[in-house]
Residue frames relative to the residue before (quaternion, step in Angstrom):
aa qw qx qy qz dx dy dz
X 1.0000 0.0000 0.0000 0.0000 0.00 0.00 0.00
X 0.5154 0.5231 -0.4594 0.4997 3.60 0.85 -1.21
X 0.7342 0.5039 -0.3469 0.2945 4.04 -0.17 -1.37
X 0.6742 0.3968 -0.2594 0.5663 3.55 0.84 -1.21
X 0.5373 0.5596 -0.4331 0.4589 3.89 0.72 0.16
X 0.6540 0.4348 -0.3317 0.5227 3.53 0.65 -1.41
X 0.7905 0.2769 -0.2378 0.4918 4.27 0.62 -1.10
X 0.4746 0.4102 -0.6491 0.4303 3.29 0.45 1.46
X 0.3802 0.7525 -0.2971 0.4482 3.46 1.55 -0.80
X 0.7986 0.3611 -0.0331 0.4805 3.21 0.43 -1.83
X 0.5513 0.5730 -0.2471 0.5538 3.47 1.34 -0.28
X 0.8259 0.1863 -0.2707 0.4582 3.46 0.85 -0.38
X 0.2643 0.5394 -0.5570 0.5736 3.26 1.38 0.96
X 0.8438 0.2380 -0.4076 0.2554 3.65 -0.07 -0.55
X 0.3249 0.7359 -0.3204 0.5002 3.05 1.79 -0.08
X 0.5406 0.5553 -0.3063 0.5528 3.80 0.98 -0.86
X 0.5519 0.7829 -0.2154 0.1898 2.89 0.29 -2.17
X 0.8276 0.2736 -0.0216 0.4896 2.79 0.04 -2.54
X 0.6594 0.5601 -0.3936 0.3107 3.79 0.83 -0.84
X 0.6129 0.6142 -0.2141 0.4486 3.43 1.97 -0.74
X 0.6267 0.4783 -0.3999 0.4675 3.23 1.20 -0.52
X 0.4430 0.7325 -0.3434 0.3863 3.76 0.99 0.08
X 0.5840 0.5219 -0.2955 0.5470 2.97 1.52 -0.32
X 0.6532 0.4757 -0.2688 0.5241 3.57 0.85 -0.33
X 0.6287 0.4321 -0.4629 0.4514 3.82 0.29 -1.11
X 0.6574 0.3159 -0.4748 0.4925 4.18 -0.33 0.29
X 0.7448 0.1913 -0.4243 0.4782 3.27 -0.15 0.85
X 0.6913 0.4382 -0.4392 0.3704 3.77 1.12 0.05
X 0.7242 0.4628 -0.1452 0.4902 2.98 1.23 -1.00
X 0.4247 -0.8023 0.3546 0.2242 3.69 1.82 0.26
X 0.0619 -0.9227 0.3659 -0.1047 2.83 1.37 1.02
X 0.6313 0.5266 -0.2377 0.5174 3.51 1.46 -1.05
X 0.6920 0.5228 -0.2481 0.4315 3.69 0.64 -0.89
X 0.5761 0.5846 -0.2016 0.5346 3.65 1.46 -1.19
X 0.7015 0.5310 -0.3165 0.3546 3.35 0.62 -1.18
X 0.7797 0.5590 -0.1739 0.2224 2.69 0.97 -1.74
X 0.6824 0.4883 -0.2625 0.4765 3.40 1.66 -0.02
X 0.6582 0.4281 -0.3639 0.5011 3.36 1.18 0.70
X 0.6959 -0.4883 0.2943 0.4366 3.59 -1.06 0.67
X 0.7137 -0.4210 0.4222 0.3677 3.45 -1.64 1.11
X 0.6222 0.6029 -0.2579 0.4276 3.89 0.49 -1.57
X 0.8458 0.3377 -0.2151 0.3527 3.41 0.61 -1.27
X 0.4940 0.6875 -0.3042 0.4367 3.20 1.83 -0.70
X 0.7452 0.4106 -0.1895 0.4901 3.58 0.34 -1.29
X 0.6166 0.4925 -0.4120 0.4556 3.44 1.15 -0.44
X 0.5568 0.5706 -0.3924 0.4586 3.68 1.18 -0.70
X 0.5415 0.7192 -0.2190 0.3762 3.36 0.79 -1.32
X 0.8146 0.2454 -0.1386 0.5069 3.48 0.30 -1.18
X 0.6461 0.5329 -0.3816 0.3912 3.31 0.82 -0.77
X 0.5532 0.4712 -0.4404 0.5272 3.75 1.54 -0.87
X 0.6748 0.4939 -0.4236 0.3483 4.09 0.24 -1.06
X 0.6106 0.6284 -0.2467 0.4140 3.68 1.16 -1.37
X 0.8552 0.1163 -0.2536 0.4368 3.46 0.94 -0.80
X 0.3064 0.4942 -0.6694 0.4624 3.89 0.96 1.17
X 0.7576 0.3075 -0.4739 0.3271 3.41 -0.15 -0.72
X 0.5979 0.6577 -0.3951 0.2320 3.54 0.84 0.19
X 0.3922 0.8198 -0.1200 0.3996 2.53 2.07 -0.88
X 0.7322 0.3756 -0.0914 0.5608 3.07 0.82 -2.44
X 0.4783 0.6354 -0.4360 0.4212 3.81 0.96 -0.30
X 0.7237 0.3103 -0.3119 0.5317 3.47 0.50 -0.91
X 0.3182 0.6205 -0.5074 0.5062 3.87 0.71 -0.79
X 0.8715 0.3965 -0.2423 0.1564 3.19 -0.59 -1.43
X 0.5430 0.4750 -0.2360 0.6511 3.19 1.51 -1.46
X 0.7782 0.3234 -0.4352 0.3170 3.54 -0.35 -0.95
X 0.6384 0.5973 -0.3405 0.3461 3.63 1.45 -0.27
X 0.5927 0.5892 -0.0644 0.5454 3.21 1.58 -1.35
X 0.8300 -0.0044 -0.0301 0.5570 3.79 0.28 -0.56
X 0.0383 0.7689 -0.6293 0.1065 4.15 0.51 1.01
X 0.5755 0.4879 -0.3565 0.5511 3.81 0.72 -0.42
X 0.6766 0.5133 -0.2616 0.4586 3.78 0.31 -1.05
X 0.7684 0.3495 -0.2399 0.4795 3.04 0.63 -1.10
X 0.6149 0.5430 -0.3461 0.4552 3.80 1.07 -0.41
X 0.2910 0.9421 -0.0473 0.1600 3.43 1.40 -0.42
X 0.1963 0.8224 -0.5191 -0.1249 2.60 0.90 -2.38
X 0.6561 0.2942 -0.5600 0.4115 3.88 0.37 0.61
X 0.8355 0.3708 -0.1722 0.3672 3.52 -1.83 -0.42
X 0.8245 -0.2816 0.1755 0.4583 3.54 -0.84 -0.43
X 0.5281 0.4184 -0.4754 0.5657 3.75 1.11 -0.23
X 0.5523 0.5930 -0.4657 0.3555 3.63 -0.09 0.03
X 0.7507 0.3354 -0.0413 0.5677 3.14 1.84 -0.87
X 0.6979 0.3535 -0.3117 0.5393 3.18 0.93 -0.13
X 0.5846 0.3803 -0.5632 0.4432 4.01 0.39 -0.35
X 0.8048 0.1565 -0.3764 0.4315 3.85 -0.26 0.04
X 0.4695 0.3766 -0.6877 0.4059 3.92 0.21 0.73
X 0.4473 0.7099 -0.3972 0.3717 3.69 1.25 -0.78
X 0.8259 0.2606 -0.0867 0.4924 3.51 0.02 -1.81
X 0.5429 0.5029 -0.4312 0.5162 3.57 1.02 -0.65
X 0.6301 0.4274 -0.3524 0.5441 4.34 0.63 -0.17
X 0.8050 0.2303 -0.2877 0.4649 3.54 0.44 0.15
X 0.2671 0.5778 -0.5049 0.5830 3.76 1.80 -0.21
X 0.8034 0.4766 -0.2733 0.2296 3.70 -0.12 -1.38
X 0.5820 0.6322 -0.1188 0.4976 3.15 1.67 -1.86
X 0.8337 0.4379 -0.2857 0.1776 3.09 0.30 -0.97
X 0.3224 0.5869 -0.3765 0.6402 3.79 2.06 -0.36
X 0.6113 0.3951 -0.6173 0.2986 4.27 -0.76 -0.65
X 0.7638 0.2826 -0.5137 0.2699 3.73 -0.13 -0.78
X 0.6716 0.5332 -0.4023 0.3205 4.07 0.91 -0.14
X 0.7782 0.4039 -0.1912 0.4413 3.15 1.16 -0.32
X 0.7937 0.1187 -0.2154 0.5563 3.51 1.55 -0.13
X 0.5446 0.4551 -0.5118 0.4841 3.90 0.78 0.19
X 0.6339 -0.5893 0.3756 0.3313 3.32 -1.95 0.56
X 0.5146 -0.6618 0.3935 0.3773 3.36 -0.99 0.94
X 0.6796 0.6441 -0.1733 0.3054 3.28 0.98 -0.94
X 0.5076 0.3549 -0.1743 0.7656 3.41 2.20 -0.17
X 0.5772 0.3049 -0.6003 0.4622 3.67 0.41 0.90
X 0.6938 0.4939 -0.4385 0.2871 3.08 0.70 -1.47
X 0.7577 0.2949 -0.3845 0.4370 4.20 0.88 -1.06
X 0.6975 0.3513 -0.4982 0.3767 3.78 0.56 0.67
X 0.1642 -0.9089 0.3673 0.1095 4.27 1.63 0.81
X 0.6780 0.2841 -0.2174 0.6421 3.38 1.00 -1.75
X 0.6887 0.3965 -0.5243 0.3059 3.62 -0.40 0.19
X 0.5221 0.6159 -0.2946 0.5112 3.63 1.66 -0.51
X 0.4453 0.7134 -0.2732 0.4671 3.48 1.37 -0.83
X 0.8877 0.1999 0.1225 0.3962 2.58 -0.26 -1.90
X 0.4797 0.6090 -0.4319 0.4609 3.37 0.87 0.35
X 0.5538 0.7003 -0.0636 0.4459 3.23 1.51 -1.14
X 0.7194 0.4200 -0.0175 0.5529 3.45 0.84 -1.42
X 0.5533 0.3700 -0.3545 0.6567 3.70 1.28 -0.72
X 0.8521 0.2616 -0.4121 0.1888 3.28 -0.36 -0.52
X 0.4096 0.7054 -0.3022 0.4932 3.34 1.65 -0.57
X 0.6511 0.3327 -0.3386 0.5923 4.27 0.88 -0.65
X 0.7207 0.2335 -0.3641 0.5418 4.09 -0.39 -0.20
X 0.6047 0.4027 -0.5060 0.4648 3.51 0.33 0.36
X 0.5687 0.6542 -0.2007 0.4564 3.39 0.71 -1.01
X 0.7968 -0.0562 -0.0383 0.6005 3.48 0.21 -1.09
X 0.3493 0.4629 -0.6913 0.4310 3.67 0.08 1.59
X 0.7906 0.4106 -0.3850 0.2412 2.83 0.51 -1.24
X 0.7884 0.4018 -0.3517 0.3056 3.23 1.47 -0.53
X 0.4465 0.5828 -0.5429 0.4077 3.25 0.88 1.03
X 0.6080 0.5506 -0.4876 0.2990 3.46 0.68 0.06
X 0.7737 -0.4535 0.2129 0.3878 3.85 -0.98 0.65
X 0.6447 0.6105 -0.2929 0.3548 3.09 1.32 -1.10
X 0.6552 0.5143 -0.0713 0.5487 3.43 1.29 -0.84
């Protein structure tokens, strides 16, 4: 138990991680220039949905930071959240192979990489903290 504690720990570092790299993709991905050619309506909608889903991010961070015993458990609401948890990045983690352009992983690789691998570890050890497991 003590071990799967420390790699929920370590799980919401990468959880951190990924919500931090968010701070970068608008200036790699030129986020200003792109925008600027699509309707006001669609922009701000991009906008929030990107702000809406770091703080989700830090949301799990938080829980997986705040209640790593709960959530290793298998009673009460960790019982439910470590696998809606991992079962959200199990999901997340296929979109960039199956719907982003290959041709912008291949010239951005180590970030394609590693995007991969973060999400593949808090999926990984949520999932094995849930009861089922």
């Amino acid at each position: 138990m003590r071990v799967l504690l420390l790699l929920l720990w370590v799980a919401g570092l990468v959880q951190v991680a990924i919500a931090s790299a968010n701070l970068f993709l608008p200036a790699k991905l030129k986020y200003r220039d792109n925008l600027s050619r699509v309707s006001p309506v669609i922009r701000q909608s991009f906008v929030v949905h990107s702000v809406y889903i770091v703080g989700v991010l830090l949301l799990f961070a938080a829980v997986t930071f705040g209640f790593p015993g709960e959530l290793a458990s298998g009673h009460g609401l960790g019982r439910f959240l470590a696998p809606a948890i991992a079962l959200f990045w199990l999901v997340r983690a296929p979109v960039p192979l199956l719907y982003y352009d290959a041709e912008l992983r291949r010239e951005n690789r180590w970030g394609d990489v590693a995007f991969h691998l973060r999400c593949a570890f808090p999926s990984w050890h949520l999932r094995a903290a849930s009861p089922a497991h």
